[in-house]
N, C-alpha and C positions, 0 to 999 in steps of 0.2 A: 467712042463718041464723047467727044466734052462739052459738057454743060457750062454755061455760061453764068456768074456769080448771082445773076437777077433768078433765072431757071432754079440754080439752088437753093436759095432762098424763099420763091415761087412753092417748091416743094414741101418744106418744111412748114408754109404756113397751110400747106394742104393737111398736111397732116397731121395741124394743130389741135381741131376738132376731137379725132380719135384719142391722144396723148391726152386731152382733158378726161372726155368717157373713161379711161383706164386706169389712168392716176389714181392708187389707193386700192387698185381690185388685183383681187389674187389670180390669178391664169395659171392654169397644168399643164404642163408641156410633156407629152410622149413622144422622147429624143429615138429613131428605130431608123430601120431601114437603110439607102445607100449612104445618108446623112449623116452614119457613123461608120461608115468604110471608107470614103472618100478622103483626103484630108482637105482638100480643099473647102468641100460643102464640111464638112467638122468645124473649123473656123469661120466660116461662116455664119454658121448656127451658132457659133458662142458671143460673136459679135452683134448677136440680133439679140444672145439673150443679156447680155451687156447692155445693148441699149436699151430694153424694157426695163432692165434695173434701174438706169439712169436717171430714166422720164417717170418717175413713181409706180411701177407695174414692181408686184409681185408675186415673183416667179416659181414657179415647185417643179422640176425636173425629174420625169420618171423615165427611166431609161429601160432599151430591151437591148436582146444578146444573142438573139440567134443563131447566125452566122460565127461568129464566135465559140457559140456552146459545138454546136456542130462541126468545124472545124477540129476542137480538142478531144470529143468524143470519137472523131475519125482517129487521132494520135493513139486512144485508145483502145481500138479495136472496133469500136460501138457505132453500130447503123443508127441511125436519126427515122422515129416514124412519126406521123402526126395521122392525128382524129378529130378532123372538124378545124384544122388552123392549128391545135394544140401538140405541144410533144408529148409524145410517151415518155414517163418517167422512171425511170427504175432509181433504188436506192443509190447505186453508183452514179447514177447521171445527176441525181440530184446535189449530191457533192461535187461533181464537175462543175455542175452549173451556177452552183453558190462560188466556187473559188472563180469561175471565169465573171460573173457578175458584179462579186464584192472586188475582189481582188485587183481584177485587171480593167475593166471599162469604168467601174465608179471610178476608181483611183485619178485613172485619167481624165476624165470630165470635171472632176473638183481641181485636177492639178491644170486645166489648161481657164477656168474660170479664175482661178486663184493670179496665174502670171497676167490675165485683164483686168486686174484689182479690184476682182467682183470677189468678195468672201461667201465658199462655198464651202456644204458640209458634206461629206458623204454618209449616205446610211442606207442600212439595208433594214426589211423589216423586223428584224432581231433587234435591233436600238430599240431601248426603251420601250419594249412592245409597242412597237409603231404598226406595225402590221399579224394581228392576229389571222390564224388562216382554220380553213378544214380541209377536207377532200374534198377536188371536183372529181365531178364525171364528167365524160366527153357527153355529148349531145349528138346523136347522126338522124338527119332530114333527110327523108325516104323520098319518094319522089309520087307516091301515094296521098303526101301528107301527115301518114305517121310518123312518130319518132322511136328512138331508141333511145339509153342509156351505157355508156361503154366504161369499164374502170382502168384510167390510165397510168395507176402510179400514183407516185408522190407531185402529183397536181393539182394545187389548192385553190381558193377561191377565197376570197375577204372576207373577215366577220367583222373586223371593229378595225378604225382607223385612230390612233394617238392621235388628234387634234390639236391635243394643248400643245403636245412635243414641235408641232410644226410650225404653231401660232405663234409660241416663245422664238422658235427660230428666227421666223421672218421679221418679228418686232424686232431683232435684234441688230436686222440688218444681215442676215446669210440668207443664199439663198440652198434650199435644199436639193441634194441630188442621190436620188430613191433605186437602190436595187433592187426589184420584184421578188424578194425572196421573204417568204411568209413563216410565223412559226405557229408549230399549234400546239394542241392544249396539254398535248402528251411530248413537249419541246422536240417535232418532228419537226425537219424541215421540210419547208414544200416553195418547189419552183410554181411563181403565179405570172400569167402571161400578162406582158404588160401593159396590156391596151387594158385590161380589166382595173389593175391595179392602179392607173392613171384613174381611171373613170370614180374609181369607188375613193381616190382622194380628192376628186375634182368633185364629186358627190358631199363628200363629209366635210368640207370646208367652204360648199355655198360658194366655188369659184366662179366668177364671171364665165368664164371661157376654157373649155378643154380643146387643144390642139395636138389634132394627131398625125404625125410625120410618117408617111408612109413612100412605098415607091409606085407608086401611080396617081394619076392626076386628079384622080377621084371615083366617083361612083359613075357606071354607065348601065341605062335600062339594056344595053345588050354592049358587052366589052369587045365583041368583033368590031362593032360600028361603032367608029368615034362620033359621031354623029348625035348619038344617045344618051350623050356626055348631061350627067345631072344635077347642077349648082345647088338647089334644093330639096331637100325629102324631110318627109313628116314622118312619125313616129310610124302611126300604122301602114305607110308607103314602105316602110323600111322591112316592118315585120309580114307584112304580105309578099315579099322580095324575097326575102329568107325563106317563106312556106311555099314557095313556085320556083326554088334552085337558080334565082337570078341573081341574088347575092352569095359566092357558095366559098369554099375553102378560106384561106389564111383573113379572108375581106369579113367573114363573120366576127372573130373577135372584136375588128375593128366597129363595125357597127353595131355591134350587143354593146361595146362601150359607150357609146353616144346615147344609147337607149338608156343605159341604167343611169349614167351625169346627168341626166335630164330628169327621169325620174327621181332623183334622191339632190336636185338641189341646184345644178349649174347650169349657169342662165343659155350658155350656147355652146354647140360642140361642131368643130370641123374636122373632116380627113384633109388635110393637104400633102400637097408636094413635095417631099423633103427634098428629090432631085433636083429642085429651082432654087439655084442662089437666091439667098435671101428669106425664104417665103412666108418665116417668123414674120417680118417686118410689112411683107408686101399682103397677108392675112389683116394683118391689126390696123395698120396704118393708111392702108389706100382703101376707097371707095371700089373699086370693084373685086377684092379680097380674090383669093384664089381656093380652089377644090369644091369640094360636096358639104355646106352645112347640112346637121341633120336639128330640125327646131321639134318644138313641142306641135 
């Protein structure tokens, strides 16, 4: 369909509103899902985060690897489990997953920002103690309403975010792009899931906006019924979801993240669409936004 140079233009002054709101605020972006398999939607996403750079948005890029980590741990013999959304880590995997993390997906994301003449850094939490980490334990939600505690490895959780490291960056004009990989206090490393790790630097840096790229359209009070499809949720609609198994597998991390960027500082947090061209843009820029916010 082509648009007509008035429609173009019609467009742009729509979206002049949001482009002022933004200009000058920091936004987290949790790059995951088919959005980094595809290459299509991969360029896409880097031309949305191209144009936030452009229009004064600054952008902090925390990327995940799943599909990837799994993939090479298959080359390596090694079954992929998970507990509650999380993988089981073992010491080997954990080195897998730092080399397919730092190695192979940052590299790429800084080197396809870098040929859009967006100066991009790559880091992982090892830079400059950017990301301090401990052991997590998995969490499993009985259907009683008790819980459990599970120990999975070398699977960390945030203690402290470098602020100043990211502040100096962005003043500088780079935009950063973050491999979830945490160090701790005894220089272990530990794989941290990335929706966590977005959340807790969208937390420590008072970002406007956490956006999380996932592969579904959002939150649903029941995911057989599209029907049920939920544009908005409150903090306790979310955690009441989670304690009745309505919210359950890989969809908790994502909503434990929106819960804690909200608690520790960032004004608003979305699950969207990574599937939909575009949906950086069609999130910030259009009046009817796309996926599940989750507000205070």
């Amino acid at each position: 369909m082509e648009f007509s140079a008035e429609m173009k233009a019609s467009i742009l002054v729509d979206a002049l509103p949001y482009i002022q709101n933004f200009y000058g605020k920091t936004i987290v972006i949790k790059y995951g899902g088919n959005a980094m398999v595809n290459d299509d939607l991969k360029n896409k996403v880097m031309h949305d985060i191209v144009l936030m750079k452009y229009v004064g948005i600054r952008p902090i890029i925390v990327h995940g690897g799943g599909p990837d980590i799994t993939g090479f741990l298959k080359k390596f013999g090694k079954e992929s489990r998970f507990v509650s959304g999380l993988r089981v880590t073992d010491k080997e995997t954990v080195q897998i997953a730092e080399m397919v993390l730092v190695g192979k997906i940052n590299s790429e994301i800084v080197s396809r920002l870098n040929k859009l003449s967006v100066n991009a850094v790559g880091l992982s939490g090892k830079d400059a103690k950017l990301i301090i980490a401990k052991k997590k334990m998995a969490v499993i939600h009985n259907m009683d309403g008790s819980s459990e505690k599970i120990d999975i490895g070398f699977v960390g959780e945030v203690e402290t975010i470098n602020t100043e490291l990211l502040n100096d960056l962005l003043d500088q004009n780079y935009v950063p792009v973050i491999a979830p990989i945490g160090t701790g206090s005894d220089d272990s490393s530990y794989n941290i899931n990335a929706d966590y790790v977005a959340a807790e630097i969208a937390g420590a840096m008072h970002a406007e906006k956490l956006l999380l790229l996932t592969d579904i359209e959002g939150i649903y009070h029941d995911y057989n019924d599209k029907n049920t499809f939920l544009s908005t949720l409150t903090q306790k609609q979310v955690k009441d979801m989670i304690a009745k198994g309505e919210i359950s597998g890989g969809m908790i991390p994502k909503v434990e993240a929106c819960l804690c960027a909200l608690e520790k500082g960032t004004g608003k947090t979305s699950i969207i669409d990574g599937r939909q061209a575009h949906s950086l843009i069609l999130e910030l820029f259009t009046s009817q936004g796309i996926g599940t916010q989750v507000i205070r």
